[in-house]
C-alpha positions as CSV (number, residue, x, y, z in Angstrom):
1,X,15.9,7.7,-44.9
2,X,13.3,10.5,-44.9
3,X,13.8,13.2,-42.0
4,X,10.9,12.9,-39.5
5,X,9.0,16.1,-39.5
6,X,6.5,17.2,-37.1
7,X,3.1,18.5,-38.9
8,X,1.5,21.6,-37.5
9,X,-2.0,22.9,-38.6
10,X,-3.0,26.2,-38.2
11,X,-6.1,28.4,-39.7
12,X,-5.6,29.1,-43.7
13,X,-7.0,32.6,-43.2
14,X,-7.8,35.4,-40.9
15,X,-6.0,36.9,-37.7
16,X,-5.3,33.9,-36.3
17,X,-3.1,32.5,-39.0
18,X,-1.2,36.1,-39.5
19,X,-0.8,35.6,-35.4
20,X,0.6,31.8,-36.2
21,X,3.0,32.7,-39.2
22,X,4.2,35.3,-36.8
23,X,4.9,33.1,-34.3
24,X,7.1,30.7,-36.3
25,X,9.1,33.6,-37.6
26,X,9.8,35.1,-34.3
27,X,11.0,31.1,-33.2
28,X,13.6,31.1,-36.1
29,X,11.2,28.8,-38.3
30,X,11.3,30.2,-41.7
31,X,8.1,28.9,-44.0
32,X,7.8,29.4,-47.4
33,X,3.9,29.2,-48.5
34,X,3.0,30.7,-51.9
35,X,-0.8,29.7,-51.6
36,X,-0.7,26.3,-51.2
37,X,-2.8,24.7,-48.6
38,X,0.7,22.8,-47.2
39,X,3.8,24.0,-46.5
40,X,7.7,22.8,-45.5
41,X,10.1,25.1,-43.2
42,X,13.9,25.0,-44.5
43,X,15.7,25.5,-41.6
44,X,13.6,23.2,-39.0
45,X,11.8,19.5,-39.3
46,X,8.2,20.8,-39.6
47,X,5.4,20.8,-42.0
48,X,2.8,23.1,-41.8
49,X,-0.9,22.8,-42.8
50,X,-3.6,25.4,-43.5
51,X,-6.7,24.1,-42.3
52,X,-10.1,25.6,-41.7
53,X,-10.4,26.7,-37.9
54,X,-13.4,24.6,-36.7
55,X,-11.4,21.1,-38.5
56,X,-7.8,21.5,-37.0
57,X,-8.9,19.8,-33.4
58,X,-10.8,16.3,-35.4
59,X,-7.4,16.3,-37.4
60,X,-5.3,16.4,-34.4
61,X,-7.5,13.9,-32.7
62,X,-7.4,11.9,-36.2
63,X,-3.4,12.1,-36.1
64,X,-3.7,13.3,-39.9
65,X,-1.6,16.5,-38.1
66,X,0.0,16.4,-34.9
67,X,-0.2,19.5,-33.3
68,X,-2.2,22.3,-34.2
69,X,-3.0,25.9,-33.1
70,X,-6.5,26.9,-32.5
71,X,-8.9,28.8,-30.7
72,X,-9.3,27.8,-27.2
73,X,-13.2,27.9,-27.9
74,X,-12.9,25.5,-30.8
75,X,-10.9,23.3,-28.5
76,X,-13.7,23.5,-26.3
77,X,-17.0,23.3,-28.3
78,X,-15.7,20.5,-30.3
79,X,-14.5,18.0,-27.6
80,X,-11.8,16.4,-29.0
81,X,-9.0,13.8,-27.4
82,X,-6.5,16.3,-27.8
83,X,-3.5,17.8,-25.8
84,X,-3.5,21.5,-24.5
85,X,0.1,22.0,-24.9
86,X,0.6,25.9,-24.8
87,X,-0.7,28.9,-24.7
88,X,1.3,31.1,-27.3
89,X,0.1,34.8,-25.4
90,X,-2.3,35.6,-29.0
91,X,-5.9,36.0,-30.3
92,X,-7.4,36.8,-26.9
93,X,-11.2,37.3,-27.1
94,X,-14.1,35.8,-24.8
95,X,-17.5,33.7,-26.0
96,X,-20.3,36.3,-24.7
97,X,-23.8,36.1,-24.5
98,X,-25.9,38.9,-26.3
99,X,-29.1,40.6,-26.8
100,X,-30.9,43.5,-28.2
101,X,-29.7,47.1,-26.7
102,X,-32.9,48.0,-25.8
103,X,-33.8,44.9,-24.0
104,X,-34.1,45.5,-20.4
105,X,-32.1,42.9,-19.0
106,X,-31.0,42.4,-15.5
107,X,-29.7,38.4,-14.7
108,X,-29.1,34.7,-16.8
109,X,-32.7,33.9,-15.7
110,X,-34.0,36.2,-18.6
111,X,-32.7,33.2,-21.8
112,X,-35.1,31.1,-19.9
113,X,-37.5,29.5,-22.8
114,X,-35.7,32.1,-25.1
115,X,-34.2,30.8,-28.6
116,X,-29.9,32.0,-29.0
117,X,-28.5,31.7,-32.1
118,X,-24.8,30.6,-32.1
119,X,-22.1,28.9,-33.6
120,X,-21.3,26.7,-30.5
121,X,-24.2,25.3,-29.1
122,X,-22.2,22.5,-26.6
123,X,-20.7,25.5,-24.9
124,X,-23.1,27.6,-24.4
125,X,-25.9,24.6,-24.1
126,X,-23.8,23.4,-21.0
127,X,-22.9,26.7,-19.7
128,X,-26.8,27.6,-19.4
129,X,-27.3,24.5,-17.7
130,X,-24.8,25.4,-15.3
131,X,-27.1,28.3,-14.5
132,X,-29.9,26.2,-14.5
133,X,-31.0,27.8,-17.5
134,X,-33.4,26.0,-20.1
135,X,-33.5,27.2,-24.0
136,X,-33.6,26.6,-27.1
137,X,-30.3,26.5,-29.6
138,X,-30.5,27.6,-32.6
139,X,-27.1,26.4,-34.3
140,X,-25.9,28.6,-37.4
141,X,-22.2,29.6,-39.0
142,X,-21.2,33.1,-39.6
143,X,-23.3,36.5,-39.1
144,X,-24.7,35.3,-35.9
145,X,-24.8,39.0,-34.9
146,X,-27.8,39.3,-37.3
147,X,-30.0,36.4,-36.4
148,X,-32.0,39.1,-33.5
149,X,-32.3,41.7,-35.7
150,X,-34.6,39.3,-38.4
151,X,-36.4,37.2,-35.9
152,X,-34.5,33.8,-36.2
153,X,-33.5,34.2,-32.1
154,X,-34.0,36.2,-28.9
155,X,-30.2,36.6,-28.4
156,X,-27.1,35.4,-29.3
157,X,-24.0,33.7,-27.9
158,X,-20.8,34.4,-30.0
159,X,-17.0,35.3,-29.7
160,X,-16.4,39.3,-28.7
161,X,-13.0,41.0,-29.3
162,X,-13.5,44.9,-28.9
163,X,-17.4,44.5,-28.9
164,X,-17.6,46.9,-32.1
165,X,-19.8,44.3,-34.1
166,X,-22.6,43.6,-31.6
167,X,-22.8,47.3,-31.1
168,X,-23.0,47.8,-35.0
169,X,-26.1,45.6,-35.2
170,X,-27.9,46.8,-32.1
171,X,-26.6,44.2,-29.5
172,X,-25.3,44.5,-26.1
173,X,-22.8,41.7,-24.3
174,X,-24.7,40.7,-20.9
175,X,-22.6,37.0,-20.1
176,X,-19.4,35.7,-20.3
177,X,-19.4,32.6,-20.7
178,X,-16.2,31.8,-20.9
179,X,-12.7,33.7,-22.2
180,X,-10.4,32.3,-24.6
181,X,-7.2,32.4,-26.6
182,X,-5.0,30.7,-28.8
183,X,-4.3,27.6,-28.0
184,X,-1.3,24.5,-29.1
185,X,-2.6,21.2,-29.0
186,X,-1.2,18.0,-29.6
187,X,-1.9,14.5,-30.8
188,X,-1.6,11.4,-27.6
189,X,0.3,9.5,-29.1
190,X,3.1,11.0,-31.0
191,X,6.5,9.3,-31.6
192,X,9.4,9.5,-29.5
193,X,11.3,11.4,-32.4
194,X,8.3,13.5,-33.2
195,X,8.1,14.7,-28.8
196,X,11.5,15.6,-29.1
197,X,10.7,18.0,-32.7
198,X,7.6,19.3,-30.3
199,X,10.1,19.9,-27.2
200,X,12.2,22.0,-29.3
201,X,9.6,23.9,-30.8
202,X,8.1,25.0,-27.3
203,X,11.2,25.9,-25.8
204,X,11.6,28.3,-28.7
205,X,8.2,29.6,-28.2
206,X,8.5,29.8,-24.8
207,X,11.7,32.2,-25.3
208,X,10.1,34.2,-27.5
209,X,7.1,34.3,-24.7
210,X,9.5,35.4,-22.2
211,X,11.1,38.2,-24.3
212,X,8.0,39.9,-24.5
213,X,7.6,40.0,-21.2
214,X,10.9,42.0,-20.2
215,X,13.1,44.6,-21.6
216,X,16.5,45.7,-21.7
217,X,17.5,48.7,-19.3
218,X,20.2,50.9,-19.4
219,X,20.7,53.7,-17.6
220,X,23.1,56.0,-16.4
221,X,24.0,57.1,-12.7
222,X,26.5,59.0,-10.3
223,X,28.6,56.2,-8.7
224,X,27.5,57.2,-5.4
225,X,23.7,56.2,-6.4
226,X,24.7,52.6,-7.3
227,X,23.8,51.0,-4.5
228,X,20.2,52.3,-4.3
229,X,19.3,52.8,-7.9
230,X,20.4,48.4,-8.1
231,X,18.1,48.2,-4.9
232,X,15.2,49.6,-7.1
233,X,16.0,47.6,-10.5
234,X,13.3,44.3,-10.3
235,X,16.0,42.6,-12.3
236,X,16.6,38.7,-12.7
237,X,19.4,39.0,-10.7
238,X,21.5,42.1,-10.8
239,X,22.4,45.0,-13.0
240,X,25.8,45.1,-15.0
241,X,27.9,48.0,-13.7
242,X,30.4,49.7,-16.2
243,X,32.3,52.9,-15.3
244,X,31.4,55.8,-17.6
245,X,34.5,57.2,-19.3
246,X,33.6,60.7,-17.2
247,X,34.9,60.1,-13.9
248,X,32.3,59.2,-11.2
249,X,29.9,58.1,-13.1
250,X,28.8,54.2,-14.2
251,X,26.2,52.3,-17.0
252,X,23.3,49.9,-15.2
253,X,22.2,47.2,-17.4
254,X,19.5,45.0,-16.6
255,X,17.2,43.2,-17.8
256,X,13.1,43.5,-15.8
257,X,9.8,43.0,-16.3
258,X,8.3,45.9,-18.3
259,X,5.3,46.8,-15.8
260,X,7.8,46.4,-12.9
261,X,9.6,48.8,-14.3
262,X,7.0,51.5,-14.8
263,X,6.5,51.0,-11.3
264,X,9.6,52.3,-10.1
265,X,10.9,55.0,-12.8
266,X,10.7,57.8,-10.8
267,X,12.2,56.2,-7.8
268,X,15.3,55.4,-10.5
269,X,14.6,59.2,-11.8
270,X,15.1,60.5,-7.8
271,X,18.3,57.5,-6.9
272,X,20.0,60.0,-9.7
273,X,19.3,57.9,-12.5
274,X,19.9,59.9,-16.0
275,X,19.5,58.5,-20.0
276,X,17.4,55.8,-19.4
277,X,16.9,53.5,-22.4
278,X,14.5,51.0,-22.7
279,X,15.0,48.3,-25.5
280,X,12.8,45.5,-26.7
281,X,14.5,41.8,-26.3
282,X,13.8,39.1,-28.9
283,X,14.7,36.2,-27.5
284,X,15.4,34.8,-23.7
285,X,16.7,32.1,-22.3
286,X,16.3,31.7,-18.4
């Protein structure tokens, strides 16, 4: 009988399938590609597809794979009976509206009767509307950034990382329209066996989530500062305490949240705290 496997698409190119693969490898799931546009892991029941961004929702929807990862704004513009399932903490951006740097513009009334060039027109059709905003979409795929610059459109709507392109070709970001992210989504009606493939392959990336999230502390302290260098540690629960083979002294080990951390160091530093080492965790189970 043939193992059930659990088919997973994700983008064939670009940052967002270098930000997938990642993924997987951090979860354990070793995937062996060599250019093909499909894909087996050894060591876990899952099949991967490479599929063009804008196409991995319909073939969710369709069942042809059942989960995918994807761009929260493709999730969005193309309206698809799909699951959100997770958010895998990658690819953040946000969907922007744009126009000229020299335009003098000073609220969303301004696109009224103006033409925007962008790659999705539901999204930013139905956020103007929302702003009771009336124009005209022009709909186009790749180098929307340009379409001001040669006439085709007043202003653009399209996705902005570090805002380094619109300010290469003259443009300044005016709107957020909305913000967006990876996103895993998921087929309705998956099998019972397949849910169970799909459990285990969230709790994996959800330990992996977690682990980024915290580090590994160890310090070193007087025995009399114990008590209020523990006080001070944002831990999960509390700090391992080993004596120190010099007399009067002990090792702290914990395990906190990295910005909570930073926001105590030099209380730790003035408890007596000496040799503090910080260490990245890879994986953690609550």
């Amino acid at each position: 009988m043939k193992e059930n496997r659990l088919k997973l698409a994700i983008q064939k190119g670009g940052r967002l399938s270098e930000k997938s693969v990642q993924l997987l490898k951090k979860c354990g799931i070793e995937i062996t590609n060599g250019g093909k546009l499909k894909a087996e892991s050894s060591n876990f029941p899952l099949d991967v597809l490479y599929l063009r961004d804008d196409d991995i929702p319909q073939y969710v929807a369709d069942g042809v794979a059942d989960i995918g990862i994807a761009g929260e704004n493709i999730v969005v513009e193309k309206g698809k009976k799909v699951i959100a399932l997770e958010k895998p903490g990658f690819a953040r951006c946000r969907l922007s509206l744009a126009v000229p740097r020299e335009t003098a513009y000073d609220q969303i009334a301004w696109f009224e009767n103006k033409k925007i060039a962008t790659t999705y027109p539901n999204i930013t059709l139905n956020y103007l509307r929302s702003k009771g905003v009336n124009a005209e979409i022009e709909e186009i795929s790749g180098s929307v950034e340009i379409a001001p610059g040669i006439g085709l459109a007043d202003g653009i709507c399209d996705i902005v990382s570090t805002g380094s392109t619109l300010l290469a070709n003259g443009l300044k970001e005016v709107e957020t329209v909305m913000k967006s992210e990876a996103l895993l989504i998921g087929n309705e009606n998956l099998s019972d066996e397949k849910n169970d493939i799909l459990r285990q392959l969230q709790f994996r990336i959800q330990t992996v989530r977690a682990a980024e999230k915290y580090k590994y502390i160890l310090l070193n302290a007087p025995d009399e500062s114990v008590e209020a260098i523990t006080a001070l540690l944002p831990g999960m629960k509390s700090p391992t305490v080993l004596p120190l083979a010099e007399k009067g002294w002990s090792s702290l080990h914990s395990v906190v949240k990295e910005r909570e951390f930073w926001d105590v160091i030099d209380q730790l530093k003035q408890a007596g705290a000496e040799g503090i080492l910080v260490c990245p965790i890879e994986k953690m189970v609550a």
